[in-house]
LOZA-849365 format. One record per atom (N, C-alpha, C, O, CB): x, y, z; atom name; residue in one letter. Coordinates in steps of 0.02 Angstrom, whole numbers, plus 32768, in hexadecimal, padded with zeros to 4 digits. Glycine has a CB too. Layout:
BEGIN
REC X Y Z CA A $
...
END
This chain:
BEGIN
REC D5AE 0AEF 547C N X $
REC D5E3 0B12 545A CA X $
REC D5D1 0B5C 5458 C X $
REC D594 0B68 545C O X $
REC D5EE 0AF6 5413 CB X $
REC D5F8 0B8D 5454 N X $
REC D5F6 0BCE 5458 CA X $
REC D613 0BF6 5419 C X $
REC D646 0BDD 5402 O X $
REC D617 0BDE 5493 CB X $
REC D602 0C1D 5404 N X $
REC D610 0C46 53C9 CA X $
REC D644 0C86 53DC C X $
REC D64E 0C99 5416 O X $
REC D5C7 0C62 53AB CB X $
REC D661 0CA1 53A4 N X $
REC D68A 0CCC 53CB CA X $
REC D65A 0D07 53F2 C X $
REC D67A 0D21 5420 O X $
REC D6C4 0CED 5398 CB X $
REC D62D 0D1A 53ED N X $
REC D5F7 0D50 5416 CA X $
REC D5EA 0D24 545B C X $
REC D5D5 0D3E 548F O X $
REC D59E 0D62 53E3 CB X $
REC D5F4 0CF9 5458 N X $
REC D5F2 0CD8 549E CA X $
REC D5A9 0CAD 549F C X $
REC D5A3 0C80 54C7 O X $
REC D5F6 0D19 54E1 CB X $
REC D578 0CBC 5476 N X $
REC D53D 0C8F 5473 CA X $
REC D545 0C3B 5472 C X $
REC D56D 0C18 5453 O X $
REC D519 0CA5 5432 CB X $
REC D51C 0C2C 5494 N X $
REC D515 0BD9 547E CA X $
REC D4F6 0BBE 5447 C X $
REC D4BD 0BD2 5441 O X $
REC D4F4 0BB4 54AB CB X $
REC D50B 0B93 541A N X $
REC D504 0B81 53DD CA X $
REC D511 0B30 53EA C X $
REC D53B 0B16 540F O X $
REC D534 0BAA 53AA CB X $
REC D4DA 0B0B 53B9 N X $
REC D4E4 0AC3 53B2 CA X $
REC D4FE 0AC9 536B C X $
REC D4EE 0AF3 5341 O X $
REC D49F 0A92 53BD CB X $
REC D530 0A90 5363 N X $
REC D54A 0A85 531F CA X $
REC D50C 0A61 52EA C X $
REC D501 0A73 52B0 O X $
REC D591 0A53 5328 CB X $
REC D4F1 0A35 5307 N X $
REC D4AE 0A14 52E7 CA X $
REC D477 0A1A 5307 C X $
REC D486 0A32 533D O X $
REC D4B1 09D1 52DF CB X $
REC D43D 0A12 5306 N X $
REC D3FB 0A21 5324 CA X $
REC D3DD 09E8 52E8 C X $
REC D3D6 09EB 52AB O X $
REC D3DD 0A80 5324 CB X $
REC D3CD 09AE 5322 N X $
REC D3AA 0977 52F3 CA X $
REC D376 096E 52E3 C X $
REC D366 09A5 52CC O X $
REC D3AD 0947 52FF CB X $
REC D356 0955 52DF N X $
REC D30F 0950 52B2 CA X $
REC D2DC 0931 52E3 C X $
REC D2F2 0908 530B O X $
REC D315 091B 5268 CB X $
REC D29D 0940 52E5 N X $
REC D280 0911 531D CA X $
REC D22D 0916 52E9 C X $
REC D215 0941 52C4 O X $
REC D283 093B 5387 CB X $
REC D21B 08D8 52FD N X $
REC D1EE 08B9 52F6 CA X $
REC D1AC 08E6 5306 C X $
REC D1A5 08FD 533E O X $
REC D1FA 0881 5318 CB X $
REC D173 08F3 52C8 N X $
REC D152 0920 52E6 CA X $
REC D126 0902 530F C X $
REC D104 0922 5337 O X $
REC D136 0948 52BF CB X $
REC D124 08C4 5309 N X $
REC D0E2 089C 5332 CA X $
REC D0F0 089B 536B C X $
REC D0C8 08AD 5397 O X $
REC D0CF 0852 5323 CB X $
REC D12E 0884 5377 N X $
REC D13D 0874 53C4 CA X $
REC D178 0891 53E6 C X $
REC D18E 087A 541B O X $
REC D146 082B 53CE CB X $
REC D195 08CB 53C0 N X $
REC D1C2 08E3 53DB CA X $
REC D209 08C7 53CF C X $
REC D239 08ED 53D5 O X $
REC D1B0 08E3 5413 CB X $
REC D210 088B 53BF N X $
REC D261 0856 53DA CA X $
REC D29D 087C 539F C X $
REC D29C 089F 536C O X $
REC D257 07D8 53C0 CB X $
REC D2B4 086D 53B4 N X $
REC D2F8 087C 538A CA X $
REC D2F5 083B 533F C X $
REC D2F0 07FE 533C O X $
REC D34E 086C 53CE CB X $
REC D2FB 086E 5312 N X $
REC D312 0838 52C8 CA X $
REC D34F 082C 52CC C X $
REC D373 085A 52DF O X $
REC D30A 0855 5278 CB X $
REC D366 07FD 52BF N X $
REC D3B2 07E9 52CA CA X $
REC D3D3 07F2 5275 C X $
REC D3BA 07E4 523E O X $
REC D3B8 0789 52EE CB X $
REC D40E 080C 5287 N X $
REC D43A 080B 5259 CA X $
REC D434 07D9 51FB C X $
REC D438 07ED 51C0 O X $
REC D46F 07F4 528B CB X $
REC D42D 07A7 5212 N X $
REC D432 0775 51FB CA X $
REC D3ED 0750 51E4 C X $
REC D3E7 0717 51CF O X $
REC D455 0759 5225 CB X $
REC D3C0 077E 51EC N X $
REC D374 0766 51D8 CA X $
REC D35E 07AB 519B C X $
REC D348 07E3 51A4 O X $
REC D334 0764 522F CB X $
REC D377 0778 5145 N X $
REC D385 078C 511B CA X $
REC D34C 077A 50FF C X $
REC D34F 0757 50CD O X $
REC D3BC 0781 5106 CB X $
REC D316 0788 5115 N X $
REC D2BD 076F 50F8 CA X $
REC D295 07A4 5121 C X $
REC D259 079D 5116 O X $
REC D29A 070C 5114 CB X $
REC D2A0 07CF 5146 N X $
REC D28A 0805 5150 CA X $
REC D299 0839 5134 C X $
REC D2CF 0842 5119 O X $
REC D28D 080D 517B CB X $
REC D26B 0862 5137 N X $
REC D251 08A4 5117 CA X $
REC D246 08DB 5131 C X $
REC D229 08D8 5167 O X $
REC D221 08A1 50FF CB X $
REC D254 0914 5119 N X $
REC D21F 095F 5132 CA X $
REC D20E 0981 5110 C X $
REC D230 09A4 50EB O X $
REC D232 0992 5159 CB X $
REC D1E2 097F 5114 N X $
REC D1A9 09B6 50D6 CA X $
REC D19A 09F6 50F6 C X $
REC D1A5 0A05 5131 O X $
REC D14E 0993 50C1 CB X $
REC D17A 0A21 50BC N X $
REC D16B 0A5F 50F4 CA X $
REC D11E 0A66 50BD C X $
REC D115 0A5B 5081 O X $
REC D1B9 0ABA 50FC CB X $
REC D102 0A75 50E1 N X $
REC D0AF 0A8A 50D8 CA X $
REC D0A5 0AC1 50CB C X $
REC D0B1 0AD7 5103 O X $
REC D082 0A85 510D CB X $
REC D09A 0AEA 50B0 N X $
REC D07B 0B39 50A2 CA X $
REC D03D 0B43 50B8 C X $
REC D00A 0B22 50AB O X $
REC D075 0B4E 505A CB X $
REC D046 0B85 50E8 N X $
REC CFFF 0B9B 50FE CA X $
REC CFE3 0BC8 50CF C X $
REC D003 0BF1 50AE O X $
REC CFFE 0BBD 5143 CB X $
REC CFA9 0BBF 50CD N X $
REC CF92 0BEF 508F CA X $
REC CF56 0C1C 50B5 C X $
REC CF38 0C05 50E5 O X $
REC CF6F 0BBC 5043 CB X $
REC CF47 0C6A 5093 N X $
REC CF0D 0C8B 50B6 CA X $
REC CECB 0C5D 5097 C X $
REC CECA 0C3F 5061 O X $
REC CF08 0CE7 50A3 CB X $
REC CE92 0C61 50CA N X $
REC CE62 0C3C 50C1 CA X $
REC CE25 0C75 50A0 C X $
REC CDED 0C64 508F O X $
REC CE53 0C14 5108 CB X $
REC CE36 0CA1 509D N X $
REC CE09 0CD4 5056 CA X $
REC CE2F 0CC5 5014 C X $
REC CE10 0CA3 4FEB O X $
REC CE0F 0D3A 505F CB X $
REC CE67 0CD6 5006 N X $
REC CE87 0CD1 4FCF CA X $
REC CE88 0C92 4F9C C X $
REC CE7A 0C85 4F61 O X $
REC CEBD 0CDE 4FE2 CB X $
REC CEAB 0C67 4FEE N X $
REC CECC 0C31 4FE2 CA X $
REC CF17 0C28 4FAB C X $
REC CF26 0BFA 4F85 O X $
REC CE93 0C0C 4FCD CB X $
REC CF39 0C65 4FB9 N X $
REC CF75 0C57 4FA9 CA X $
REC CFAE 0C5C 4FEA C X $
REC CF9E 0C7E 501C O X $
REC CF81 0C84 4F71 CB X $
REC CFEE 0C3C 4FE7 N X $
REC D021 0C3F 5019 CA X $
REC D039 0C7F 5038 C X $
REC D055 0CB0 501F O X $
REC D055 0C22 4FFE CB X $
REC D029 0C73 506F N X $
REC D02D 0CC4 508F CA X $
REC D07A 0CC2 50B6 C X $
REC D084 0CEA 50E4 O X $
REC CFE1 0CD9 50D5 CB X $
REC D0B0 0C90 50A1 N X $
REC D0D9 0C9D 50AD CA X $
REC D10C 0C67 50F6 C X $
REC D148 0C62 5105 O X $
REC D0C3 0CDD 50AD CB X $
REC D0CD 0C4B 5111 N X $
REC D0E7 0C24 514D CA X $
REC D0CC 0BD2 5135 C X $
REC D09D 0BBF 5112 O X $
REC D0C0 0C45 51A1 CB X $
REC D0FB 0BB1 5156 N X $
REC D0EF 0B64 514D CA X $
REC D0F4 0B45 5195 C X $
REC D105 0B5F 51CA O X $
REC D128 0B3F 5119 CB X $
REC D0DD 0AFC 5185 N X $
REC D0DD 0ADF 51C6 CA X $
REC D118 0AA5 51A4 C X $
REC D11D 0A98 5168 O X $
REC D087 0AC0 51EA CB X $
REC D13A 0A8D 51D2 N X $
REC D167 0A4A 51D2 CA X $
REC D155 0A07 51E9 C X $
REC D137 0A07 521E O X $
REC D19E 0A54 51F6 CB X $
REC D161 09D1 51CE N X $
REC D15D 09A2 51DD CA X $
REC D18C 0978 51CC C X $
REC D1A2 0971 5193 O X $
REC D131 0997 51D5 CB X $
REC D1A6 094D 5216 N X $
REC D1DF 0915 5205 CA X $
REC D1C6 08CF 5213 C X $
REC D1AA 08C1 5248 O X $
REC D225 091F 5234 CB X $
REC D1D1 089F 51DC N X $
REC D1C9 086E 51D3 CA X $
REC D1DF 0833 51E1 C X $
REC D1F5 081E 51AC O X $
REC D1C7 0874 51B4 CB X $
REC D1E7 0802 5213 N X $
REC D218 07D4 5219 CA X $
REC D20D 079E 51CE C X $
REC D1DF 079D 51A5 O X $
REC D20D 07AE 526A CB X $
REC D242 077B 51CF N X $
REC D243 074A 51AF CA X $
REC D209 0716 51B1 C X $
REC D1D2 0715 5195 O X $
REC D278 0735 51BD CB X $
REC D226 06EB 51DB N X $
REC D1EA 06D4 5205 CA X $
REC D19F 06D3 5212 C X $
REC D178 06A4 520D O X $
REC D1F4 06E2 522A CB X $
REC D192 0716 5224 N X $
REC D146 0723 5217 CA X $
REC D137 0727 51CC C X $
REC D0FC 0723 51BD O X $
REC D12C 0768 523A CB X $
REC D168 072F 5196 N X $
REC D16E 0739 514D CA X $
REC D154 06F1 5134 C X $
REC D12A 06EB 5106 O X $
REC D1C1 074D 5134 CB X $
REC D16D 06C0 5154 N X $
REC D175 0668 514B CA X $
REC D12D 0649 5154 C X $
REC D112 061F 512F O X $
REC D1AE 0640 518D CB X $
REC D111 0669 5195 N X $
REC D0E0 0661 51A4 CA X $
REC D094 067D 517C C X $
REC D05F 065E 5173 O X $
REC D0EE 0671 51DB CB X $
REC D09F 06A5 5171 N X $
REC D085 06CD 514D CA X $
REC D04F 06F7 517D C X $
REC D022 0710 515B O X $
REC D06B 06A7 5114 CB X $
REC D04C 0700 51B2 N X $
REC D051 0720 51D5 CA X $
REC D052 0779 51DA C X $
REC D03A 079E 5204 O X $
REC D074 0701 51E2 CB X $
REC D076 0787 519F N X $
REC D08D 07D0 518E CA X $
REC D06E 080B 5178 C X $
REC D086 0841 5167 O X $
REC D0B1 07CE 5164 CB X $
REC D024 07F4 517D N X $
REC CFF6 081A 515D CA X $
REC CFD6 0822 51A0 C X $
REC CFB8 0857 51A7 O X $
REC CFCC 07FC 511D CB X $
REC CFD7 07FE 51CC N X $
REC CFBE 081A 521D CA X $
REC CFEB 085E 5231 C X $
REC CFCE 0890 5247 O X $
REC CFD2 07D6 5262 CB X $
REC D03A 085B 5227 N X $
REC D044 0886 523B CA X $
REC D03E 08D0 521E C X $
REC D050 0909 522D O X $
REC D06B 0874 5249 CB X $
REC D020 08B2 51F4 N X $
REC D007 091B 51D8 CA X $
REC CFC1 0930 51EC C X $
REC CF90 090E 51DC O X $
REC D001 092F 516E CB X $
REC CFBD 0964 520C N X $
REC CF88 0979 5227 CA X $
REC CF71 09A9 51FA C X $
REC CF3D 09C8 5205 O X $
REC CF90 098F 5267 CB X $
END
């Protein structure tokens, strides 16, 4: 789809799995995304940037979900 400036634009941009990349589906209402705060390592307070992580359901079930945070 195109905007009136003529750029290309997606109406949605879905969610993907940080472990493995896949697409979270619509309909998988047991996933999650958190966001992590990076913090300076002198201070140790939030210097403003985070990291993301998306969660499937699934790996949620499994319990599994604690692998995917690095």
């Amino acid at each position: 789809m195109q905007n009136s400036a003529g750029e290309l634009v997606d109406l949605c941009v879905p969610r993907k799995r940080s472990t493995s990349n896949r697409i979270i589906g619509a309909k998988d209402h047991a996933s999650i995304q958190m966001n992590m705060a990076k913090v300076d390592e002198v201070t140790g307070r939030f210097n403003g940037h985070f990291k993301t992580y998306a969660i499937c359901g699934a790996s949620r079930q499994m319990g599994e979900s604690d692998d995917s945070i690095l």
